[in-house]
N, C-alpha and C positions, 0 to 999 in steps of 0.2 A: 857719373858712370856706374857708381855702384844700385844706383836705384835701378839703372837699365837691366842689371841682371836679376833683379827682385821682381822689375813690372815688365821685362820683356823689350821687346826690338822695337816698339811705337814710340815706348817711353825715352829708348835709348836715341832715338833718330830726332825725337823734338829736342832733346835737352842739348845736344850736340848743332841742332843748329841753331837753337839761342845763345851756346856760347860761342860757334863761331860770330853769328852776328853783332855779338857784344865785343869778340877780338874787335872784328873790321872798325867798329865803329868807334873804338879806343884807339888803333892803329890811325885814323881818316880825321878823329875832330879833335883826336885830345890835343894842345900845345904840346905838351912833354912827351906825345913820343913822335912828333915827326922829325924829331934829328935821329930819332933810332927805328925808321919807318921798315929798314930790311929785317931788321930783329923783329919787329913787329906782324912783317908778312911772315916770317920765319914760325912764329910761332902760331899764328894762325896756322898754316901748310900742316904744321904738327899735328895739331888739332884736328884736321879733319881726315887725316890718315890714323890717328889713334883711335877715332868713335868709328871710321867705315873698317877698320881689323876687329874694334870690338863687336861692331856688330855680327860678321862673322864668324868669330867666334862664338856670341850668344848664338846665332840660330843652331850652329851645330851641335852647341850643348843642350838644346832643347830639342832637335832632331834626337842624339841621344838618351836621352832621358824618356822622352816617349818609346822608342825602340826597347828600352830599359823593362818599362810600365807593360809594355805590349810581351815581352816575354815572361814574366812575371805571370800575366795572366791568361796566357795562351798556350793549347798542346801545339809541342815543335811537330809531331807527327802528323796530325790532320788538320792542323789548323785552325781545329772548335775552342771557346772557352774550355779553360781549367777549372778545379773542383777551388781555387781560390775566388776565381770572380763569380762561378756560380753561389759560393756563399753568400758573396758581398750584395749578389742580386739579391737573391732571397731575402737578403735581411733587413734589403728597403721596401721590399714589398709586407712582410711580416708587419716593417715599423709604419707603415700608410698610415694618413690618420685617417682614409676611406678604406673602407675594410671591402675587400678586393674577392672574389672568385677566382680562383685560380688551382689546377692542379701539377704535381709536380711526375712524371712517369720516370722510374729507374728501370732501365734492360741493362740485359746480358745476355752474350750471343751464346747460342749454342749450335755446339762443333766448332765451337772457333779451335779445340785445343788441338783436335783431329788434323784440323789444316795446317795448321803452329808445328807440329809432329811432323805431318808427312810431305807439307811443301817447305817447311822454314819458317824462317821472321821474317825475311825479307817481303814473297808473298803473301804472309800474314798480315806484313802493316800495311800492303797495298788494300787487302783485305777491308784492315779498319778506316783505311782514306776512301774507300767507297763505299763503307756503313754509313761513314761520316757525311759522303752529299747527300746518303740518300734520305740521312733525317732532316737534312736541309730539305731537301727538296720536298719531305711530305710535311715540313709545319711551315706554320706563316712569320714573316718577316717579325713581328712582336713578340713570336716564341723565343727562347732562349734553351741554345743545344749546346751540351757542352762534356767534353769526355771526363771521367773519373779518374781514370789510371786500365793498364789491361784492357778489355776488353768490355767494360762496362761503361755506359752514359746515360747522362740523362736529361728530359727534356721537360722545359720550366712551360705551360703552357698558360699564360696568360688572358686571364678574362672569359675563360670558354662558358657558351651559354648553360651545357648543363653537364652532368655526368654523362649521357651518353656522346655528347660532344668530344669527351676524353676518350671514352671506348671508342668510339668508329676511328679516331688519332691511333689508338695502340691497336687496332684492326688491321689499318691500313699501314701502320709501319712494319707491323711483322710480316704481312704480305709483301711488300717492296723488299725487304733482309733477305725471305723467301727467293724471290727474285732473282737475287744473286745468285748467277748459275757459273762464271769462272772470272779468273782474274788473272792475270797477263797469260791468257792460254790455258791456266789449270783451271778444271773443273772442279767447283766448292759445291759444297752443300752445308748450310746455314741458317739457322732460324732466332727467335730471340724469345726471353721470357720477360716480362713485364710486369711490374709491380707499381701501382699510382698509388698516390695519398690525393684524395680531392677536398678542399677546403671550402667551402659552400661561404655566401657573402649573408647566413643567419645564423653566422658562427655568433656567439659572445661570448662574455667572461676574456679570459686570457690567451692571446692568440699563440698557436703552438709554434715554436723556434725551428730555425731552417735544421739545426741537427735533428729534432724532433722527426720534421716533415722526412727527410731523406732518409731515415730511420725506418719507420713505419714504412715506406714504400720500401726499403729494402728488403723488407721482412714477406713484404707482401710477392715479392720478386722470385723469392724462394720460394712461398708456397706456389706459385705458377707453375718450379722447377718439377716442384713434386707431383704438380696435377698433370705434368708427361713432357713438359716443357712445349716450346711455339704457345703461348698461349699467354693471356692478363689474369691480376687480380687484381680488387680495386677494395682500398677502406678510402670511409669516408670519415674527416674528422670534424668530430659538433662539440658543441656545448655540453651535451650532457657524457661523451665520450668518445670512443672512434667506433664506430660500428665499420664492419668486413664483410660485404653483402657477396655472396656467391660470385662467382664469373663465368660466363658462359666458354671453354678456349676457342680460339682463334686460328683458324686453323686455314691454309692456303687450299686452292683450288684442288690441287694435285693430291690432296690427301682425304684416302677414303674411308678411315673410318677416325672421330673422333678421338682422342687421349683421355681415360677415364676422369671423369673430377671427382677433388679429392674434398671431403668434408668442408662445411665451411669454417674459416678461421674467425675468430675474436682475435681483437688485440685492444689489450685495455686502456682504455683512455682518460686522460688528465681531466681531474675535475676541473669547474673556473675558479675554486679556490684552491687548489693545491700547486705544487709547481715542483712536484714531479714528473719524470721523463716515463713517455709511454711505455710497457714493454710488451711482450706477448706472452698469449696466455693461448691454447686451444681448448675451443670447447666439448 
């Protein structure tokens, strides 16, 4: 019985009916117990009402337990991954022993605080439950979307074919945020600023750590803010360091004249032998 709660309900349901079968058949051929045959069913009967209660019981505590795992790693408000499982993703993709293409985008809305202010939280979090399909619905099933805390997320983009595969992704998502024009009847206005780290599959030397990666895209998040916000920046990080290449912003239909860009940023990058954490630097 106690292996059944170690290896689960398959384990618990064979071993429960080898020992009923070993009662019956002690109870049926042995001499010594057919003068005690009701004892004998009796405690067979036992036996098979203690392993179907414990089973039971196992499922529910494994029902539990995942419901446990599942809050753990999930926001109660929209549903997306937490900044827990986002870590833990990251840090099997970092640890691949195939060294992987993959970039990570950090937003944060802007006007959200406006609406926070002037409608509440209540339509505010309706707010972020409909940022939240709508990055569903602009990445693929392989992506991994998942909220920060407030009003920030971020989205793990796996395997994309190149950098500008990531730009037309944070094109097209600040267009759809755009998009949001009300929410239970209030009209919003919304937009998002963007910060990627792209990690190119001719990275070598020492692959940089998911705090690193989210790092660097934060940074790069805030310089979007500065260059008028609605808009991306994008570092790329290599081998010989992180190079910050310009960003064009990103700007919705309805908007007629662009948001100045602001200088381009450096942010200095980890050699393959050192193992230090990036920081920034402006040039």
């Amino acid at each position: 019985m106690g292996n059944g709660f170690r290896y689960g309900v398959r384990y618990l349901a064979w071993s429960g009916f080898l020992g009923a079968l070993g009662i019956g058949a002690l109870v049926a051929l042995a001499p010594a117990w057919r003068p005690h045959a009701t004892v004998g069913i009796g405690v067979l009967f036992s036996h098979v009402v203690v392993m179907l209660y414990t089973g039971v019981l196992l499922r529910q505590l494994h029902g539990t337990k995942a419901e446990l795992e599942r809050l753990a790693t999930c926001d109660m408000l929209t549903g997306l991954p937490n900044r827990r499982f986002l870590m833990e993703r990251m840090a099997r993709l970092v640890a691949a022993r195939v060294r992987r293409q993959w970039a990570c985008l950090y937003l944060d809305l802007d006007g959200f605080k406006a609406v926070n202010d002037r409608l509440g939280h209540e339509v505010s979090d309706q707010l972020l439950g409909a940022v939240a399909r709508t990055l569903r619905g602009c990445t693929r099933d392989s992506d991994l979307v998942a909220r920060l805390g407030g009003d920030e997320f971020t989205v793990v983009l796996d395997r994309p074919v190149s950098l500008d595969e990531a730009r037309r992704l944070a094109d097209r998502i600040i267009a759809a945020i755009e998009a949001i024009e009300a929410v239970d009847g209030h009209p919003v206005s919304v937009s998002a600023s963007i910060g990627v780290s792209f990690a190119p599959t001719d990275s070598s030397g020492r692959p940089a750590l998911p705090d690193e990666l989210l790092k660097v895209a934060d940074e790069a998040m805030y310089a979007a803010k500065r260059s008028g916000k609605g808009c991306h920046r994008f570092v790329v990080l290599t081998a010989a360091g992180i190079d910050a290449p310009r960003s064009r912003p990103a700007r919705s239909a309805s908007s007629s004249t662009p948001s100045p860009a602001a200088p381009p940023e450096a942010i200095a990058g980890t050699s393959p032998d050192s193992s230090a954490r990036p920081t920034a630097a402006t040039r």
